[in-house]
Backbone as JSON, one array per atom type, in Angstrom:
{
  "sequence": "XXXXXXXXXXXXXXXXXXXXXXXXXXXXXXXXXXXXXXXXXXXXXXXXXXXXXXXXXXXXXXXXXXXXXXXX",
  "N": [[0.85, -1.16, 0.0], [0.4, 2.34, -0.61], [1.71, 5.61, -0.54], [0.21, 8.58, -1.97], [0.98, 11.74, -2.99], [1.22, 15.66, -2.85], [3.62, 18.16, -1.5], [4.97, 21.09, -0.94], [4.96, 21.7, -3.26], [6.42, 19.41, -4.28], [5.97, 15.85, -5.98], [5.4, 13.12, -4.04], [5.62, 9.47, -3.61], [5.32, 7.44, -1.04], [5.47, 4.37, 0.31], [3.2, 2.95, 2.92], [2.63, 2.46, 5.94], [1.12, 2.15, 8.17], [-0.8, 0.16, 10.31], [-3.86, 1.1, 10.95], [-4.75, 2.92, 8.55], [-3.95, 1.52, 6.35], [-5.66, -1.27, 7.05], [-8.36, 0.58, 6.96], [-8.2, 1.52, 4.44], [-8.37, -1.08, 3.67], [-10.55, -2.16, 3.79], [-12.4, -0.39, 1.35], [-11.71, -1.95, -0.64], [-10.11, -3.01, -3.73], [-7.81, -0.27, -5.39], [-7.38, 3.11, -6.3], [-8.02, 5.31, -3.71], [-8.96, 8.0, -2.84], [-8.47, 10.37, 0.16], [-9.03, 13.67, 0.06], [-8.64, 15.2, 2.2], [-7.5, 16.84, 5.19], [-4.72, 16.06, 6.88], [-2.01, 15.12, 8.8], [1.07, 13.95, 8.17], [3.4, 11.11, 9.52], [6.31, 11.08, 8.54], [9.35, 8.65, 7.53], [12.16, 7.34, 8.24], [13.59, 4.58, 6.84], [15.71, 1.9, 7.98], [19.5, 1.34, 6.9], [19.29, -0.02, 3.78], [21.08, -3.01, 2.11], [22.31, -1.88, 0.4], [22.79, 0.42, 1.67], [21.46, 2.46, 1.17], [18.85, 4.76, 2.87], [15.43, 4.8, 3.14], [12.19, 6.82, 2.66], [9.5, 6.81, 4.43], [5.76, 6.44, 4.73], [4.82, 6.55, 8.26], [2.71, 7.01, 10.02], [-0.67, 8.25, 9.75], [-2.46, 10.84, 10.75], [-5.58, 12.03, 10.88], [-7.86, 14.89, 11.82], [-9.73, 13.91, 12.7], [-8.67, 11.97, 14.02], [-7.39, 12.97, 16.01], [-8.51, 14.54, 17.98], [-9.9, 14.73, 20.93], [-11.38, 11.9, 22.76], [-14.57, 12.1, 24.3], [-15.88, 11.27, 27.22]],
  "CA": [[0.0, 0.0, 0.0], [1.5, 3.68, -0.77], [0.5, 7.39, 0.17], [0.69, 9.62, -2.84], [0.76, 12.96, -2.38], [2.22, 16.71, -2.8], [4.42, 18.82, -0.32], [6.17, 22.01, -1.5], [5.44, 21.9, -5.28], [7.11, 18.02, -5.16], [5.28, 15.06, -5.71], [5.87, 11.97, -3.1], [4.7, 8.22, -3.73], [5.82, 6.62, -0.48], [5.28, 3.04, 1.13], [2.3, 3.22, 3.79], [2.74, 1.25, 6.99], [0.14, 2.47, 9.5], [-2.03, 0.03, 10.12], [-5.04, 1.23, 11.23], [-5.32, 3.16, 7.97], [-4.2, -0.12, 5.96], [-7.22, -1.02, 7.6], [-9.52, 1.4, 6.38], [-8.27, 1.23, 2.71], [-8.2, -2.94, 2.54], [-12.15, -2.5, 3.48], [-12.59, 0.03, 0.58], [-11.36, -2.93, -1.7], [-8.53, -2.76, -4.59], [-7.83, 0.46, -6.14], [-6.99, 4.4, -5.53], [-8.69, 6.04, -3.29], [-8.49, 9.43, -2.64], [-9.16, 10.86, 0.92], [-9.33, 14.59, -0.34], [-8.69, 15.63, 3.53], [-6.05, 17.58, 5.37], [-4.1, 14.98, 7.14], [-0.72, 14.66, 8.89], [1.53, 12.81, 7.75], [4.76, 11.03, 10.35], [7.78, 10.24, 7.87], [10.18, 8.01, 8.83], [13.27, 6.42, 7.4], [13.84, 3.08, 7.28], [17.23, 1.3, 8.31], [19.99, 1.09, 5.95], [19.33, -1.66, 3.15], [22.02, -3.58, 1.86], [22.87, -1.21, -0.45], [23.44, 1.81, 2.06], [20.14, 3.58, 1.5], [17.56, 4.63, 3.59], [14.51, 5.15, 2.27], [11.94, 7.1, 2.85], [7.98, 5.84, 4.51], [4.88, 7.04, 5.74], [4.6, 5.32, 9.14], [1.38, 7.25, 10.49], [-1.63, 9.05, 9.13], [-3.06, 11.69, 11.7], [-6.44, 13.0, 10.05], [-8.49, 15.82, 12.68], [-10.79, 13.0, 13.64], [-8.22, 10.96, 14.98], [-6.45, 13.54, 16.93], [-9.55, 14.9, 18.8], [-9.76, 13.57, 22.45], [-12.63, 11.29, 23.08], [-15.13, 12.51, 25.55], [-16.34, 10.01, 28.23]],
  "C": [[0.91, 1.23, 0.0], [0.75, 4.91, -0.66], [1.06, 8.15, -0.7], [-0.04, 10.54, -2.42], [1.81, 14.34, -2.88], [2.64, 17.41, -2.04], [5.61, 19.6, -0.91], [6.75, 21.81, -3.02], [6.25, 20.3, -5.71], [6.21, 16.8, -5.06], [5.88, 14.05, -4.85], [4.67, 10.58, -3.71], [5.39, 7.61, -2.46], [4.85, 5.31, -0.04], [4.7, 3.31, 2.13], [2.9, 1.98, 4.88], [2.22, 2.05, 8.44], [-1.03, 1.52, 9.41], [-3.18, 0.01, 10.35], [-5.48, 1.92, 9.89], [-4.96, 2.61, 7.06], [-5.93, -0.27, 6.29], [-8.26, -0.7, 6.73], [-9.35, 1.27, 4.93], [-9.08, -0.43, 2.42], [-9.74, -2.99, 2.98], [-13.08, -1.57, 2.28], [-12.59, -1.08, -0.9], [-10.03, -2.46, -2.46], [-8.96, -1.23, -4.94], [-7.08, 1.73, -5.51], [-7.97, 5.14, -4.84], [-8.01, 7.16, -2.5], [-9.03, 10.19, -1.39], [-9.42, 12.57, 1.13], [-9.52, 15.39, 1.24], [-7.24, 16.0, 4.2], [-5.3, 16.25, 6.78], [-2.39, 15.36, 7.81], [-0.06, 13.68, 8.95], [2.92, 12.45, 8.42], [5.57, 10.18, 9.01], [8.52, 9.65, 8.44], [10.94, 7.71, 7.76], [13.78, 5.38, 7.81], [15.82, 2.4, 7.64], [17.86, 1.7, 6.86], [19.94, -0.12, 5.06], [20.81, -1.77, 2.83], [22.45, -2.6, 0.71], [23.26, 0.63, -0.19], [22.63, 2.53, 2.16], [19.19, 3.42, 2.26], [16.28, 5.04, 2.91], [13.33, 5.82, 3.18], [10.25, 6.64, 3.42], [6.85, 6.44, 5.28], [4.36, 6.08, 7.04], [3.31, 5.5, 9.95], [0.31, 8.37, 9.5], [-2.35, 9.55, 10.06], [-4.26, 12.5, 10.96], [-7.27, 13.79, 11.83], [-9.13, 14.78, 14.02], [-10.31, 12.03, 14.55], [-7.37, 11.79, 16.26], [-7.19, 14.04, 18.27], [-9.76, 13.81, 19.71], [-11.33, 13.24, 22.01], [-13.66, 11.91, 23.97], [-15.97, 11.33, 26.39], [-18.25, 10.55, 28.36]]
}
């Protein structure tokens, strides 16, 4: 699964690995879907592979609704 997207005029396709919003896509079914919502997004960089690079990954997806406390 991958989180395309733009940030400062550049485009990004990274590798998704949150999965609660895994999740939410793999019950949408196959395809692109577009959540057209303002969102933060935690980058991360992965270890060094065997070839020295790190690469770049989206490891969380923070949309409004998830950040807002619960109320009891």
């Amino acid at each position: 699964m991958r989180a395309a997207f733009r940030y400062n005029g550049r485009s990004y396709n990274l590798k998704l690995t949150d999965p609660a919003i895994e999740a939410r896509m793999y019950e949408r079914g196959t395809g692109v879907h577009d959540f057209r919502l303002d969102a933060l997004l935690c980058i991360s960089l992965t270890e060094p592979f065997i070839d020295g690079h790190c690469y770049k990954l989206v490891a969380s997806v923070i949309t409004e609704k998830m950040a807002r406390p619960k109320t009891l």
